[in-house]
MITINU-574586 format. One record per residue (C-alpha): x, y, z; residue number from 1; residue in one letter. Coordinates in steps of 0.05 Angstrom, whole numbers, plus 5000, padded with zeros to 4 digits. Layout:
X|Y|Z|k|r
X|Y|Z|NUM|a
...
This chain:
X|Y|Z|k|r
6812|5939|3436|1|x
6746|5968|3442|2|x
6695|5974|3379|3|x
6681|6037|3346|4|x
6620|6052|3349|5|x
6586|6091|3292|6|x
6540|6150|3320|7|x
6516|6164|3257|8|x
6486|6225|3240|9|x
6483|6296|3282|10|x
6417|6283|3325|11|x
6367|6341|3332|12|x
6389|6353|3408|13|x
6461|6359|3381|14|x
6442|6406|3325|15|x
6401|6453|3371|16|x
6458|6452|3421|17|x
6505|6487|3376|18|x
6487|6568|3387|19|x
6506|6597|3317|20|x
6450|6537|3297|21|x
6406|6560|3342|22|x
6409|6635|3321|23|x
6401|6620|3258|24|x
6338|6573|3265|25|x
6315|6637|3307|26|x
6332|6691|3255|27|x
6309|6646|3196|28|x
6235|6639|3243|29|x
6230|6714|3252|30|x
6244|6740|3186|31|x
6198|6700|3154|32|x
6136|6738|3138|33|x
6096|6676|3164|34|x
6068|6653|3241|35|x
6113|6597|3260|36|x
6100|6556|3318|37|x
6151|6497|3336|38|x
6134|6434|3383|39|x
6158|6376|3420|40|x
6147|6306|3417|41|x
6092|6316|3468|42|x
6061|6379|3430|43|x
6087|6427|3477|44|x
6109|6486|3441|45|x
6178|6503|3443|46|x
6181|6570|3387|47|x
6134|6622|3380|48|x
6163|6671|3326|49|x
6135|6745|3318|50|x
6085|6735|3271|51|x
6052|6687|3309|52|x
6053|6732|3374|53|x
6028|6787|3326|54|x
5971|6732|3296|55|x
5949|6711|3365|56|x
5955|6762|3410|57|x
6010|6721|3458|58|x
6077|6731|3475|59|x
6134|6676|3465|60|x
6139|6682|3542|61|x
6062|6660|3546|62|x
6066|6610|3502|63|x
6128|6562|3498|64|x
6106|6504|3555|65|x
6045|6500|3535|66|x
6016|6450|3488|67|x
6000|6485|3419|68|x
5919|6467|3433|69|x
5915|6508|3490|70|x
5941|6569|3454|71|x
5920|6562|3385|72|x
5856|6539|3402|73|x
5844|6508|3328|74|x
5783|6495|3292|75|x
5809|6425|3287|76|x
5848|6409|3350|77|x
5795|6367|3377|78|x
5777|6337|3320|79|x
5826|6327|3277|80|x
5895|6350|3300|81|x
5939|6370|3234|82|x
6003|6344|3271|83|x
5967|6289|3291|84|x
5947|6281|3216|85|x
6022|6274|3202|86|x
6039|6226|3251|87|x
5986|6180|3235|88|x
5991|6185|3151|89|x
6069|6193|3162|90|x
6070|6249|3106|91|x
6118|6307|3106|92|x
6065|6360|3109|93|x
5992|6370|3116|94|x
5966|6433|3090|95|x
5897|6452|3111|96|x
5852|6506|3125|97|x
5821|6524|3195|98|x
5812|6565|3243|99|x
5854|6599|3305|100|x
5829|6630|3366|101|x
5862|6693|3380|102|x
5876|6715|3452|103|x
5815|6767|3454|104|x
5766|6710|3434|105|x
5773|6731|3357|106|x
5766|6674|3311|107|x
5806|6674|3248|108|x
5816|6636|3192|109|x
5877|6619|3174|110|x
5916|6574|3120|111|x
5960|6520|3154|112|x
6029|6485|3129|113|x
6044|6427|3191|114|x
6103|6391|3187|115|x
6130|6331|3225|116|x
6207|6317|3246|117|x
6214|6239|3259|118|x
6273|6197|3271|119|x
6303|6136|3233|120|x
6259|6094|3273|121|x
6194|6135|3248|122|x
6184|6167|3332|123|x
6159|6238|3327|124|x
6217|6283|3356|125|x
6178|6345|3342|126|x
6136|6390|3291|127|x
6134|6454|3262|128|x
6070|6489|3243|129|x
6058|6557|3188|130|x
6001|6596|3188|131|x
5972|6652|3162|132|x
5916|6693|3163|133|x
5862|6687|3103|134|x
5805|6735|3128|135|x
5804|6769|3070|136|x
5813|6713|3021|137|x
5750|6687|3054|138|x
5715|6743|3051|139|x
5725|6751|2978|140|x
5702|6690|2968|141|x
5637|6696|3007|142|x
5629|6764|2962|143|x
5639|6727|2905|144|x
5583|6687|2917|145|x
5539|6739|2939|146|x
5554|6779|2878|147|x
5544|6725|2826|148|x
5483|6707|2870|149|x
5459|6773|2860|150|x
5478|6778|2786|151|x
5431|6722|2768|152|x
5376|6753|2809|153|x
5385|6831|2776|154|x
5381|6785|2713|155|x
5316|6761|2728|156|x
5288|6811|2748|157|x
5297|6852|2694|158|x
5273|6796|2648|159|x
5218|6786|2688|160|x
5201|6876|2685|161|x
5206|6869|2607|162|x
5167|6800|2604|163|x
5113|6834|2639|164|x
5109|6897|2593|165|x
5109|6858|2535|166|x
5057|6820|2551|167|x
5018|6872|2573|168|x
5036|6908|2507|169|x
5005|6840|2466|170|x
4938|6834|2508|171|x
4920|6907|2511|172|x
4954|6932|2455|173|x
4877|6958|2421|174|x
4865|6991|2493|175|x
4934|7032|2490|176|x
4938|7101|2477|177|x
5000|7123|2448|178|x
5034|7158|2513|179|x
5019|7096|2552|180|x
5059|7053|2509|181|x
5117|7103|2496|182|x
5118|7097|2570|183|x
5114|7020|2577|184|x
5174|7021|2514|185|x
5206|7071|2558|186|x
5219|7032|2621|187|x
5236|6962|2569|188|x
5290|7001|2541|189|x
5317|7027|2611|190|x
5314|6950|2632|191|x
5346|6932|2568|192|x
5412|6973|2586|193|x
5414|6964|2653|194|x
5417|6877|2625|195|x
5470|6906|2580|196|x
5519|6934|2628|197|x
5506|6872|2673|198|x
5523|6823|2619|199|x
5585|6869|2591|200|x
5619|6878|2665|201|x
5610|6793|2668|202|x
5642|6793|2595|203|x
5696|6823|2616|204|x
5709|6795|2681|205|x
5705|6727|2642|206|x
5762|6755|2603|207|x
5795|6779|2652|208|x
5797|6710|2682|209|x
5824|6667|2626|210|x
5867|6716|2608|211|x
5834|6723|2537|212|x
5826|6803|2540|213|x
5866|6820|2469|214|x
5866|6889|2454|215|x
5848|6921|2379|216|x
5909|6978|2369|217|x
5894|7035|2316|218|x
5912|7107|2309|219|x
5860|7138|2370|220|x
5852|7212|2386|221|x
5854|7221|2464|222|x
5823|7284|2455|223|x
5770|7273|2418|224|x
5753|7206|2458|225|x
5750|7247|2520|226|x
5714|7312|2482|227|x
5658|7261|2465|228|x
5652|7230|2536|229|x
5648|7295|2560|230|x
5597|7311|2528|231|x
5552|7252|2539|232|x
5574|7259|2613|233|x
5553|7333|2624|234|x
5475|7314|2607|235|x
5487|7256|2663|236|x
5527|7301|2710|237|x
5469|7363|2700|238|x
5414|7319|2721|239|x
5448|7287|2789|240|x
5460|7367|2796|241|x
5545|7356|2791|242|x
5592|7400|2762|243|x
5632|7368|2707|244|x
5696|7410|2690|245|x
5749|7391|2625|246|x
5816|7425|2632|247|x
5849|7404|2579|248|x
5895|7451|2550|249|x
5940|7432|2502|250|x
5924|7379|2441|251|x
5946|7316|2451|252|x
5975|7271|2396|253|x
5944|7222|2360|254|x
5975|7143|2405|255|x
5966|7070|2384|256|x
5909|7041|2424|257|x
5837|7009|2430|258|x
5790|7063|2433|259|x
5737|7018|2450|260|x
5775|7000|2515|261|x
5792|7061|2533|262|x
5728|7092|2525|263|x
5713|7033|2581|264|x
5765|7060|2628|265|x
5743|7131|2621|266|x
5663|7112|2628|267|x
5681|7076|2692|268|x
5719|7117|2717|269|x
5671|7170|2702|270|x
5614|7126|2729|271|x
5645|7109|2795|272|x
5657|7194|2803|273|x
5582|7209|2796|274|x
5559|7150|2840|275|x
5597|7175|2892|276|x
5595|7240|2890|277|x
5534|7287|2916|278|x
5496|7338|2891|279|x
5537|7419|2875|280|x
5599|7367|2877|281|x
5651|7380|2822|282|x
5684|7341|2777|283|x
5746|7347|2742|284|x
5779|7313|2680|285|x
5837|7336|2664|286|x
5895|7311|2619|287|x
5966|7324|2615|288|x
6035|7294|2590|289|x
6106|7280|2600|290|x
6167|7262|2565|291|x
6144|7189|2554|292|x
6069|7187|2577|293|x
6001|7220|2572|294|x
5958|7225|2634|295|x
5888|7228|2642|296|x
5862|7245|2711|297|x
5788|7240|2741|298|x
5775|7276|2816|299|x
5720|7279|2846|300|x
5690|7311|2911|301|x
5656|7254|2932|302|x
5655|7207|2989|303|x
5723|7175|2987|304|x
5760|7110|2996|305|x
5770|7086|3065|306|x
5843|7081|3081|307|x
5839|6995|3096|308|x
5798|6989|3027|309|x
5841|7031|2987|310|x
5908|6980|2976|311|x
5847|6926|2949|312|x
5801|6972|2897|313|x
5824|6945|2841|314|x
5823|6869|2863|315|x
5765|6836|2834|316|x
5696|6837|2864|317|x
5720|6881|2914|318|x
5665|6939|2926|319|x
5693|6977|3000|320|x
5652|6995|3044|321|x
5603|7040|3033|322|x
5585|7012|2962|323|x
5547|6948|2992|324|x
5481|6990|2968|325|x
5502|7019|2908|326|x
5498|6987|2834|327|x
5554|6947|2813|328|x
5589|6882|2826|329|x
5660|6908|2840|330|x
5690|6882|2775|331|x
5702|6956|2737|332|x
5761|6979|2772|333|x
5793|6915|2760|334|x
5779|6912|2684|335|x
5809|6989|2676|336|x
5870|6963|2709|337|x
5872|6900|2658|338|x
5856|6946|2606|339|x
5911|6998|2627|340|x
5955|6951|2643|341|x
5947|6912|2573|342|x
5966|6984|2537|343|x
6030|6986|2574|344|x
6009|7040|2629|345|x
5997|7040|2709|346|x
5933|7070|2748|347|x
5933|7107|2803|348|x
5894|7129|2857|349|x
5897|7182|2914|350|x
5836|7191|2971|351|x
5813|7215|3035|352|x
5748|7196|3062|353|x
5696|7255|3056|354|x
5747|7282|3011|355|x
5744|7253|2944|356|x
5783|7217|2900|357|x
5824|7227|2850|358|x
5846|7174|2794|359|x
5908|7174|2755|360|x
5908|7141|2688|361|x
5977|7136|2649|362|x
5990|7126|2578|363|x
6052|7108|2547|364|x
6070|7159|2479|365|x
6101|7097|2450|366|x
6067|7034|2441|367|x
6105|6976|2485|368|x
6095|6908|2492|369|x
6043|6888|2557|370|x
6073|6825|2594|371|x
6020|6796|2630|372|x
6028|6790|2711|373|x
6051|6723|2731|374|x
C-alpha cells in the first residue's frame, strides 16, 4: 500500500493557477490607488498595475519580462537593491525612499513599500514592490527650509536696521535735528512691525503644530469687527490706489467667538487681497447669512490662483507660484483655516488666474463643538 504523502500547503504556482485567484490579485492591484509592481524569483517583473504605468510612463505590455531595474531605473538599484535588502535581512518589508526614472528621463521621488514572498525553506519565490510619488512632499520640505532659512535672515536684518539707528541715535544724538530723528524713529518703528508680524505668523504656526491653538469665546459683533477693519483697510487700500467696497446690508447678530482670531482671518484675508491685487482693482467684502450660518466673503480682482496650486493654499508653507517674491512665509492661509475650523466653520475659495479670487468664510449661528482633524 503506497504512503500518503502530505503536500502540505497550496504552493504559490497552485494559487495563481486558479483564475477567480488570479482576477482577484488583478482587481485588488488595480484598484489600489498605489503603483504596484510584482516580480519573480529572478527579479523579472511579472505585474505592472495602472498606477505604475501611469507613474512611469510604460505599459504592462513594455514591462512584464523585464527585470524591475531596467524599467524603474531606481535611485538605489545599483547600490542598494530594496528587494535585495529583503532577501539579505530576511524582513517582511523594507520601506524606503528613492528615486524612479520615468520613461521620458523624468526623475521622481517616490516613497517605497518592498515586500518579499519566500518559501518554508527561506528561497525567494518572488516580491512585490509599492510606490508612490512624493514630489510634492519633497518640495514642501525643501520650502520649509528655505522659509525658516529666510525667517531667521528677515529677523536679522531687521535687528541689524534698528541696531544701526539706535546707535546712530546715541552717538549723534547732540548733532540731530528734530526731523532727522522723527525720521530715523520712523523707519525703527516700521522695522519694529514688520518683526512683529514675522514673530506672530511663527506663533501661530507653532500652535498650529502642537495642536495648542485654544480659542477665547465671548459675545463678538461681526459687524462691528468688520466696520472697524474696514476702516483701517480703506487708508491701506487708498494708498496702493484699490477700491475697497463693504456691502453689507442687513445687521448681523451678535455669535460666540474669539474676536481676536477672527480679526486674524479677516486681516489675512484682507492682506493677501491687496498684495495681489493691482492698482484701480476693486475689492469687495461682503457678508451674508443663512438658516444656520453667517458668511463673510473677500473678492478681489487680482492676479489669481493657478488651477495646480489652488487644491494646496491652505497647506502649510505653501506660497503658489507667483508669491516666491512677495512677503510672507505661506503660513496665513493655513492659520485662518485652523482658526475657522476651530469655530466650527469651513473656508472656501473660488479663482481664475488674471481673474481674482474670491474667499468664502463660514460661520456657524450656533456655537458647536470643533473636533480636531485626525
Amino acid at each position: 500500500m503506497a504512503a500518503k504523502i502530505d503536500k502540505g500547503p497550496p504552493q504559490v504556482e497552485e494559487i495563481s493557477s486558479n483564475g477567480h485567484d488570479l482576477n482577484f490579485h488583478r482587481f485588488l492591484m488595480n484598484s489600489l490607488p498605489i503603483a504596484i509592481v510584482t516580480v519573480n524569483s529572478e527579479f523579472k517583473i511579472t505585474g505592472f498595475n495602472h498606477w505604475a504605468e501611469q507613474l512611469t510612463g510604460y505599459s504592462e505590455k513594455d514591462a512584464v519580462g523585464h527585470y524591475c531595474g531596467e524599467i524603474l531605473q531606481g535611485g538605489m538599484c545599483k547600490i542598494n537593491c530594496p528587494l535585495r535588502a529583503v532577501i539579505k535581512k530576511r524582513q517582511t518589508v523594507v520601506r524606503v525612499d528613492t528615486t524612479i526614472t520615468e520613461r521620458s528621463g523624468k526623475t521622481i521621488p517616490v516613497q517605497m513599500n518592498t515586500a518579499g514572498l519566500f518559501d518554508d525553506e527561506g528561497r525567494l519565490l518572488g516580491g512585490l514592490e509599492a510606490f508612490q510619488d512624493i514630489s510634492r512632499l519633497k518640495a514642501l520640505e525643501r520650502e520649509k527650509a528655505n522659509l525658516i532659512s529666510m525667517f531667521a535672515h528677515d529677523i536679522k536684518s531687521s535687528l541689524t536696521i534698528i541696531g544701526g539707528f539706535v546707535l546712530r541715535l546715541i552717538k549723534k544724538r547732540s548733532s540731530l535735528d528734530e526731523e532727522k530723528i522723527i525720521k530715523y524713529l520712523d523707519v525703527m518703528k516700521n522695522e519694529t512691525g514688520r518683526l512683529s508680524f514675522l514673530v506672530n505668523d511663527f506663533l501661530e504656526f507653532s500652535r498650529l503644530q502642537t495642536g495648542k491653538l485654544k480659542l477665547e469665546f465671548s459675545p463678538t459683533s461681526l459687524d462691528k469687527e468688520l466696520m472697524e477693519l474696514f476702516d483701517a483697510y480703506q487708508v491701506k487700500a487708498k494708498q496702493a490706489g484699490i477700491n475697497l467696497k463693504l456691502e453689507n446690508e442687513a445687521e448681523l447678530p451678535i455669535i460666540e467667538a474669539d474676536a481676536n482670531r477672527l480679526r486674524r482671518v479677516f486681516t489675512n484675508l484682507l492682506d493677501n487681497a491687496l498684495k495681489f491685487s493691482k492698482r484701480e482693482d476693486t475689492i469687495t467684502l461682503s457678508t451674508d447669512q443663512t438658516e444656520k450660518d453667517f458668511v463673510v466673503k473677500i473678492k478681489d480682482e487680482g492676479v489669481g490662483i493657478d488651477p495646480e496650486d489652488l487644491p494646496f493654499i491652505f497647506e502649510t508653507f505653501n506660497r503658489g507660484k507667483g508669491a516666491e517674491k512677495r512677503e510672507g512665509f505661506g503660513l496665513g492661509l493655513a492659520t485662518v483655516k485652523a482658526i475657522v475650523e476651530a469655530h466650527g466653520g469651513q473656508v472656501h475659495v473660488k479663482s481664475a488666474l488674471g481673474k481674482g479670487s474670491a474667499f468664502k468664510v463660514i460661520l456657524p449661528k450656533v456655537r458647536v463643538a470643533h473636533k480636531p482633524a485626525g
